[in-house]
C-alpha positions in Angstrom: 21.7 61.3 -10.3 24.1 64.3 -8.8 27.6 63.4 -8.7 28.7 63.8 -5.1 31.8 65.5 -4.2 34.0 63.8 -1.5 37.4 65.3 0.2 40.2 63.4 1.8 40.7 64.7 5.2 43.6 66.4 4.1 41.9 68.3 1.6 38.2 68.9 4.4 41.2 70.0 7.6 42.7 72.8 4.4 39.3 73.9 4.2 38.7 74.5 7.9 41.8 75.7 8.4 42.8 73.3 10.8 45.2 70.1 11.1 44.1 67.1 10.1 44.1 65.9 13.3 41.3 68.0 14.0 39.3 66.3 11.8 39.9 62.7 12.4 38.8 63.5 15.9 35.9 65.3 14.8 34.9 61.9 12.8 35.6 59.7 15.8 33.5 61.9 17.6 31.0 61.3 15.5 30.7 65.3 14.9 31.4 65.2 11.7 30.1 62.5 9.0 32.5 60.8 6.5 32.4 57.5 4.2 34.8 55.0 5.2 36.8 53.6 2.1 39.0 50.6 3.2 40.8 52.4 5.6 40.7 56.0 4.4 38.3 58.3 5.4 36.3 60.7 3.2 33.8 63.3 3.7 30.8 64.8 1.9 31.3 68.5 1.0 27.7 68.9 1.6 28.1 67.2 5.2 31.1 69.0 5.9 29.2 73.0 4.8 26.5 71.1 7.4 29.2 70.8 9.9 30.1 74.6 9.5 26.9 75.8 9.9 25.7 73.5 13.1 29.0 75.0 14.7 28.1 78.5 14.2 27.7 80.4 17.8 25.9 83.5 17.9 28.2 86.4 19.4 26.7 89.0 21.6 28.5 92.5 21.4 30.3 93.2 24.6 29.2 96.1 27.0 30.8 99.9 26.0 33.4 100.9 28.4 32.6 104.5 29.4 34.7 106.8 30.0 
């Protein structure tokens, strides 16, 4: 059986880049999954590289300017 890896939400908002508020909202908002332990949260790496890649946007190149 693989051994899966789980992050605090301390150590899943360092990885994003973004305050851990961020992520606790994310989980209420049932956008991103995590394990409740007691009354800690904790999150899958796998489901958290799933999260990145469902929230990738596709950018369009914006028009030239000519001058």
């Amino acid at each position: 059986m693989a051994e899966t890896e789980l992050l605090t939400v301390e150590e899943a908002a360092k990885f994003l880049r973004v305050d851990p508020k961020t992520v606790y909202r994310l989980i209420n908002k049932n956008e991103l999954k995590a394990v409740a332990v007691g009354r800690i949260f904790r999150i899958e790496k796998k489901d958290l590289l799933d999260f990145i890649e469902k929230s990738k946007i596709k950018v369009q190149k914006a028009p030239r300017k000519k001058y």
